[in-house]
C-alpha positions in Angstrom: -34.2 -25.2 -29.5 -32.0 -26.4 -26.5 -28.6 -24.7 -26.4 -25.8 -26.6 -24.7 -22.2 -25.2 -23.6 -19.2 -27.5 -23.4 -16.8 -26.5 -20.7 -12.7 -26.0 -20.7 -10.9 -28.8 -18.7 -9.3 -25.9 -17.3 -9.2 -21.8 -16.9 -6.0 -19.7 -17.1 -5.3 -16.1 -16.5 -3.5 -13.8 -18.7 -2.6 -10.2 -17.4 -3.4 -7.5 -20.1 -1.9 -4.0 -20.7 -4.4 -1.6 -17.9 -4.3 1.1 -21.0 -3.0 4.0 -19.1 -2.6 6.9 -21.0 0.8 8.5 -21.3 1.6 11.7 -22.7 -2.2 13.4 -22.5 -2.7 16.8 -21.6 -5.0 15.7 -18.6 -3.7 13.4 -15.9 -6.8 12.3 -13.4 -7.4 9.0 -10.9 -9.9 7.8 -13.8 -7.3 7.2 -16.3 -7.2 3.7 -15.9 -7.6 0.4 -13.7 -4.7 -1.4 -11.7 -5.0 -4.6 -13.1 -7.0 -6.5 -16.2 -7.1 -10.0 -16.6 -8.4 -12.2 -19.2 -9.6 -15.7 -18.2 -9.6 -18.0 -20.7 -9.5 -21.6 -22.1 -5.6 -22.3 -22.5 -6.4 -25.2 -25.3 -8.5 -22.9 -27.7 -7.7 -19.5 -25.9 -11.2 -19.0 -25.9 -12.4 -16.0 -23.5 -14.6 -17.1 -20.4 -14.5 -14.0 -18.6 -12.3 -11.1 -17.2 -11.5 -9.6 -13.9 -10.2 -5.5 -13.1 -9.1 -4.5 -10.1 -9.6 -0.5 -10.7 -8.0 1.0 -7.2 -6.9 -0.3 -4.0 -6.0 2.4 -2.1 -8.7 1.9 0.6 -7.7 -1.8 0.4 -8.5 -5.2 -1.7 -10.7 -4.2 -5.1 -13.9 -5.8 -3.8 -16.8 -6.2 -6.2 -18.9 -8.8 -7.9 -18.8 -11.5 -10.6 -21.4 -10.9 -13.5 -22.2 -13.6 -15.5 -23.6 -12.7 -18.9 -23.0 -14.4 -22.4 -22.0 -10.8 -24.0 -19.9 -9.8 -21.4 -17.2 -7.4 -22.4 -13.7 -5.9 -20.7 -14.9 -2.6 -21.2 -18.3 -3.3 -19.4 -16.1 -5.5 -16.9 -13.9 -1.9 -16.4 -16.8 0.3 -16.0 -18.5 -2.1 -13.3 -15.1 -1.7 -11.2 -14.5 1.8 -11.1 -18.1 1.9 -10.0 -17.0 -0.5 -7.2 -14.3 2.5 -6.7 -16.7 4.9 -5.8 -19.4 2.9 -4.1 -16.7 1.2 -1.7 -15.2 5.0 -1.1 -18.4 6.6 -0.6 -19.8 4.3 2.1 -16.4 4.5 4.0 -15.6 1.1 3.6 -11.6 -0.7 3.9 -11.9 -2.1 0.2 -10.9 -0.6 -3.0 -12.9 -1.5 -6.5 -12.8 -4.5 -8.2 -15.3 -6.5 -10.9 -15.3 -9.5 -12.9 -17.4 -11.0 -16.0 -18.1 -14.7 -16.7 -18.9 -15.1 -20.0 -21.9 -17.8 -20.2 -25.5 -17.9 -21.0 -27.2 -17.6 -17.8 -30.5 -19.5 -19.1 -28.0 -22.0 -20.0 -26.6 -22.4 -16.2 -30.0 -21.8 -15.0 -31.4 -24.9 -16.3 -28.7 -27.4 -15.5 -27.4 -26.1 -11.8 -24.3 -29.2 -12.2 -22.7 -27.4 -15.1 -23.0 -24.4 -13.3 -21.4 -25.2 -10.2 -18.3 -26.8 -12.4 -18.2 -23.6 -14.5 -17.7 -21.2 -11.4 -15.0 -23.7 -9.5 -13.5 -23.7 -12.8 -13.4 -20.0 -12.5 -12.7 -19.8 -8.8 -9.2 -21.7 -9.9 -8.6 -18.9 -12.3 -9.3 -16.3 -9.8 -7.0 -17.7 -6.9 -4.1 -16.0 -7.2 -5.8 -12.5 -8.2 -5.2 -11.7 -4.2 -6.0 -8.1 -4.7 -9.5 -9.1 -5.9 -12.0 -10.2 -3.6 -15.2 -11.6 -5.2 -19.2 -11.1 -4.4 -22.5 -11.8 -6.3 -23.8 -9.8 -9.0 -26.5 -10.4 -11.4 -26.1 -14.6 -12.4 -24.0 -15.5 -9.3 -25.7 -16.1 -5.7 -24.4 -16.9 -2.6 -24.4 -20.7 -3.2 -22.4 -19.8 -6.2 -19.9 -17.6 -3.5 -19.8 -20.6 -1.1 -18.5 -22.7 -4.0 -16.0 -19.9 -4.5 -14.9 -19.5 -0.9 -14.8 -23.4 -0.7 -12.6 -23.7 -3.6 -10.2 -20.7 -2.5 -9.8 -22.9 1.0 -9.1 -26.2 -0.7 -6.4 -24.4 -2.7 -4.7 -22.1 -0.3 -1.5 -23.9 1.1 0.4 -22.8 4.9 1.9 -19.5 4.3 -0.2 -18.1 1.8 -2.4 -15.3 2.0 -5.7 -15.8 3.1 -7.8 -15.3 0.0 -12.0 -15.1 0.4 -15.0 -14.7 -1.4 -18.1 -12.6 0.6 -21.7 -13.0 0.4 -22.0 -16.9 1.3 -25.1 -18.0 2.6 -26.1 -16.9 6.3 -26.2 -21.0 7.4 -22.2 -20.8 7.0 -21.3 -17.7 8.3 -21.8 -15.7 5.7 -23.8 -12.6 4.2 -26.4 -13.5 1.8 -26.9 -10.3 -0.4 -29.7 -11.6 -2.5 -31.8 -13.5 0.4 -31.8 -10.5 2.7 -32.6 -7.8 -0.5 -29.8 -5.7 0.6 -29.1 -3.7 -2.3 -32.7 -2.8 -2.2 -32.4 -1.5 1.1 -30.3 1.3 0.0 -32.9 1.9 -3.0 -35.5 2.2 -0.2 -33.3 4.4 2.0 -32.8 7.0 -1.2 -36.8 6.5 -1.6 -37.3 7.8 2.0 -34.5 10.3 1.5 -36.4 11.9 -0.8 -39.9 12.2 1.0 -37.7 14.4 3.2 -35.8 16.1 0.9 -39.2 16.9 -1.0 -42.5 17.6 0.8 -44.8 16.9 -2.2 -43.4 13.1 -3.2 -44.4 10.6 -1.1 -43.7 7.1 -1.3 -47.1 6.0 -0.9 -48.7 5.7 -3.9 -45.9 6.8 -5.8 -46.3 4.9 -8.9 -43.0 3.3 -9.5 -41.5 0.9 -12.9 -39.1 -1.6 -11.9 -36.8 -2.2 -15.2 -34.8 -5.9 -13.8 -37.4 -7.9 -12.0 -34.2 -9.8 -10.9 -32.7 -10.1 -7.3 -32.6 -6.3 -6.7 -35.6 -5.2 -8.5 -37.7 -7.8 -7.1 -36.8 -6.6 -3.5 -36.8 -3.3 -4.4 -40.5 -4.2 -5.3 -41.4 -5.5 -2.2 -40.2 -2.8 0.0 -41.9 0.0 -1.9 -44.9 -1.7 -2.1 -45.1 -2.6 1.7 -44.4 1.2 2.1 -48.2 1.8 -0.3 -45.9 2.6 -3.6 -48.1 1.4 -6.5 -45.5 -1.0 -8.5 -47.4 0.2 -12.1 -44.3 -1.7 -14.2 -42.3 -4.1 -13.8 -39.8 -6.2 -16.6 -37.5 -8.9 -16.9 -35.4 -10.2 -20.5 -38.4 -11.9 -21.0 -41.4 -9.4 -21.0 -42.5 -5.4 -19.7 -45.6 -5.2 -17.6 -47.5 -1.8 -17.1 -50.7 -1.3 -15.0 -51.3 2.3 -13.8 -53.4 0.7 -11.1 -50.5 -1.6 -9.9 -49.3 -5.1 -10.7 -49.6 -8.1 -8.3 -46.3 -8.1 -6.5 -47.0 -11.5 -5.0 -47.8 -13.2 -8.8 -44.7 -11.6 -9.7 -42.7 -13.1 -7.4 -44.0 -15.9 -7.9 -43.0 -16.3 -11.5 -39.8 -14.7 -12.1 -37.7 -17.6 -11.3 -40.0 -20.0 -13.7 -38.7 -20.5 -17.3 -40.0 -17.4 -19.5 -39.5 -15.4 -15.8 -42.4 -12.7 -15.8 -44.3 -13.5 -19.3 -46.1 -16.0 -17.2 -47.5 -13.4 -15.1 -51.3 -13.7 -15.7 -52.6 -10.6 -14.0 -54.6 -7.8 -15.0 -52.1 -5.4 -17.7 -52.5 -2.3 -19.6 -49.6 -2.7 -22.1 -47.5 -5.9 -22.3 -44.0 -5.1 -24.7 -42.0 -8.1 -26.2 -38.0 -8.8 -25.3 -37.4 -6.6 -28.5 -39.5 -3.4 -27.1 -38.2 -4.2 -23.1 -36.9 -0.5 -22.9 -40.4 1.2 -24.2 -41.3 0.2 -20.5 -38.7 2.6 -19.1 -40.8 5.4 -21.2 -43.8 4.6 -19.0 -45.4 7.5 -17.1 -44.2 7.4 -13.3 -43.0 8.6 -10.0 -39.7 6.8 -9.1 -37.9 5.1 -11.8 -35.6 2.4 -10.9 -33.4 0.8 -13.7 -32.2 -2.5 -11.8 -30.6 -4.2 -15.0 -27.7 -4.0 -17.5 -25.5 -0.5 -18.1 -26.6 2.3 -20.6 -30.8 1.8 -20.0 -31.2 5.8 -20.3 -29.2 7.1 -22.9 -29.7 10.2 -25.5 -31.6 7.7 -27.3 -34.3 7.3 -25.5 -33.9 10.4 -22.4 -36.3 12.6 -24.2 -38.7 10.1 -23.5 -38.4 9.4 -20.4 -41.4 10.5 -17.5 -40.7 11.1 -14.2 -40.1 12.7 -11.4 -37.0 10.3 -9.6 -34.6 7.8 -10.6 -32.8 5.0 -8.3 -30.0 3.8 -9.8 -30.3 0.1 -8.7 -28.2 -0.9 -11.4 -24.3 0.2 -12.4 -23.7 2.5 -14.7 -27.6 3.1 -15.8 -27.0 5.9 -17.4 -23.9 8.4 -17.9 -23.4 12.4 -16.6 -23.9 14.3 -20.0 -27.4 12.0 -20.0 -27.9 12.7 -16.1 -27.5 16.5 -16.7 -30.1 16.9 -19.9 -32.3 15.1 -17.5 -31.3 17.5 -14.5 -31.5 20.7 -15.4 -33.5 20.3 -18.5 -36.4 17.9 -17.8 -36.3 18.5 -14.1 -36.0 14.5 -13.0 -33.5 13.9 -10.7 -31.1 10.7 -10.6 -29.5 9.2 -8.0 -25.9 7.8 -8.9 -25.7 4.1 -8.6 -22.6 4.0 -6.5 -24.5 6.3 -3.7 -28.1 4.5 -3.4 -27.4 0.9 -4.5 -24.8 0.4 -2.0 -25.9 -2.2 0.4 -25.1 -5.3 -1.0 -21.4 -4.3 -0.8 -21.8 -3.2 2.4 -22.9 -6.5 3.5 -20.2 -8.1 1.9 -17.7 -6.0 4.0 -19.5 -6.3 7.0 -19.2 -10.3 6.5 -15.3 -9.8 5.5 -14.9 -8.0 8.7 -16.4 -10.5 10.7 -14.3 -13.3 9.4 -11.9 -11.6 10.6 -12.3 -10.1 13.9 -14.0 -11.5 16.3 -14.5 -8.7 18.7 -16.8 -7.1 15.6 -18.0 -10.6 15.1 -19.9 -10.2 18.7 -20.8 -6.8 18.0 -22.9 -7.5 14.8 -24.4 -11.4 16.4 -25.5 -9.0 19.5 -28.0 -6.9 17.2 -28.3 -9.7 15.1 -26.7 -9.6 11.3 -29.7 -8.3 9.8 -31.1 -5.5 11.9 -27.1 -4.7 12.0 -26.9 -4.7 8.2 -30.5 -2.5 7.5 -29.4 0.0 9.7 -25.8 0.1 8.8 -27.2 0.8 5.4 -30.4 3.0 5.7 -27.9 5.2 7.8 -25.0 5.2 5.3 -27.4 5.9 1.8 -29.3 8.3 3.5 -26.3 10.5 4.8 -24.4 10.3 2.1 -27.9 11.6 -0.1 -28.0 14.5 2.4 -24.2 15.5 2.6 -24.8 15.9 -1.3 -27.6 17.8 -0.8 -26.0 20.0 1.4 -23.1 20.2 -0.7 -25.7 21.0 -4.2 -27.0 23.7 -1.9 -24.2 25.5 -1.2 -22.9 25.6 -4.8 -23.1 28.9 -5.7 -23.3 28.1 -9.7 -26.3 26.2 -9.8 -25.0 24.1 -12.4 -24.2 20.5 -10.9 -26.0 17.5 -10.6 -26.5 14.8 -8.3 -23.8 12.6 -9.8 -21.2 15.4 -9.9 -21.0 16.4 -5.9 -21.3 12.5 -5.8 -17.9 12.2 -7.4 -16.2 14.7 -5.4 -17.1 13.1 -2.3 -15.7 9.6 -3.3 -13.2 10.9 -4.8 -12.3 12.6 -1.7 -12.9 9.6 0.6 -10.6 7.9 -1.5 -8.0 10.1 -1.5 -7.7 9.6 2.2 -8.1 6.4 2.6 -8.0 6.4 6.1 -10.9 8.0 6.8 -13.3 7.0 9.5 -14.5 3.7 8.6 -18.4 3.5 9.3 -19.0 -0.1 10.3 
């Protein structure tokens, strides 16, 4: 059955209410975003997407465009205020910001022309968001950014603000998030982290599930397993893989861009689970658990189930706190938030921003060379954020807060001074 998806001519913007509450008993900095926007058709007011700029206190919301046909304002909400945190956290001049773009990624997958039209169509819609800057996310690459930043300069007249789009492909200056793994390069730094942090886990032949096979769970894949981590699962929206005694990281690879993504793998599995039974895989016995997909993969439905000993968040918004603490302080597995260990392709993206615009910094990074520059900017700012929370757990003389908690208060902190040491 082919599905086919007829464009809009054009893409609007329309500002919507931010929803903060008046009149509550309890007034925090999570009651609601800055800005939401709805981008849509202006012939049929159909919806095509949205964008939320959560906080710019530090400086532009800076986040990533997720394209997915189901994607929703309150998923689009949840993804920024995680951009919040994460930008805060790492010490970086950028506030939280997050869009959706609401299209069937097969779709766009298969026909690369209707894609590129669909995202300049959106890059038009996004233009005068100025307080938003946009990156990749899951669906959007850095030849999709380069169409963005391309559009952005065709459109920008004398006089206006300068208006950007980071994570374009290393060939024109740019960052590229996805071609470099960087957000797995924070996964790896929290996996090292924790072989200090805990004398019995080590990373070689920790048997570890990969739950995203996509960009991030892919590299994330390759780094553990060059470290002697045994990747026993590994799934994609197509299929779930399990082999205790490792899969083929290589075959993988090799298949996940194909059509039908990892259900052409042909290597040796224990259990194989359909796209309706995907999440039975995150049940699978293991060592380090790293969700890399879509929000809410450990919930109370399924956290009594769950077996082992670590989780990386390599996605956003994985899993909540309430969840997080049942698996804490009753089941005794530890997760690390998402906006502390899955950091580095943001950082990239700020590190590229920064170099567009100073040149002096520009220098610096070309000296080292963009990529050492990056994996070390990022393998030092995971892993001492991980052990300032540590530190901080330690010292907490209740003995009832998790990982995710101490997170908060540090990014929360961090963005209440927002001019705080930068760490680039």
């Amino acid at each position: 059955m082919t599905i086919s998806l007829k464009l809009p001519k054009k893409l609007t913007i329309e500002i919507l209410d931010a929803g903060k509450p008046e009149g509550r008993f309890s007034e925090t900095d999570d009651n609601g975003p800055e800005q939401i926007v709805r981008v849509l058709d202006p012939e049929n007011v159909r919806s095509w997407g949205y964008v939320v700029v959560d906080n710019t206190r530090r400086g532009p919301g800076l986040g990533g465009i997720r394209l997915a046909d189901d994607i929703s304002v309150d998923e689009v909400k949840r993804l920024a205020r995680a951009m919040t945190l994460k930008n805060s956290a790492s010490c970086l001049p950028f506030g939280g910001g997050k869009s959706g773009l609401a299209a069937d990624p097969r779709v766009l997958k298969s026909d690369p022309a209707l894609k590129a039209d669909l995202v300049a169509l959106f890059a038009e819609a996004l233009f005068p968001l100025t307080q938003y800057v946009p990156a990749p996310d899951m669906g959007i690459d850095e030849n999709d950014v380069q169409l963005i930043h391309d559009v952005f300069s065709r459109l920008r007249q004398p006089g206006m603000q300068r208006r950007s789009a980071a994570g374009r492909p290393v060939q024109n200056g740019g960052i590229p998030i996805d071609q470099w793994g960087l957000t797995a390069h924070g996964l790896m730094a929290a996996a090292v982290a924790l072989e200090s942090r805990f004398p019995d886990f080590r990373i070689k032949n920790a048997r570890t599930v990969i739950q995203g096979y996509g960009s991030v769970g892919s590299w994330t894949a390759v780094k553990l397993h060059a470290a002697g981590a045994t990747i026993a699962g590994a799934s994609d929206i197509n299929a779930a893989l399990w082999n205790p005694s490792g899969l083929d990281v290589e075959a993988l690879n090799r298949v996940r861009t194909l059509p039908g993504g990892l259900s052409n793998y042909t290597g040796k599995t224990e259990k194989r689970f359909s796209p309706s039974r995907l999440d039975w895989l995150l049940e699978a016995p293991c060592d380090l658990l790293v969700p890399s997909a879509r929000p809410d993969a450990i919930t109370s439905r399924n956290a009594d189930r769950v077996q082992c000993r670590f989780i990386l968040q390599g996605a956003n918004n994985p899993s909540n706190k309430m969840t997080e603490y049942y698996l804490e302080k009753r089941r005794n597995i530890l997760s690390l938030a998402d906006f502390i260990v899955n950091a580095g392709g943001v950082i990239g993206c700020a590190v590229e921003l920064k170099m567009d615009l100073e040149k002096e910094y520009r220098s610096k990074v070309l000296a080292v060379g963009p990529r050492p520059y990056l994996e070390n900017l990022i393998h030092d700012t995971v892993s001492r954020n991980i052990f300032e929370i540590f530190d901080r757990l330690s010292k907490n003389k209740t003995g009832d807060t998790i990982f995710r908690e101490e997170a908060l208060r540090l990014a929360k902190e961090r963005l209440l001074s927002p001019r705080s040491d930068y760490w680039m």
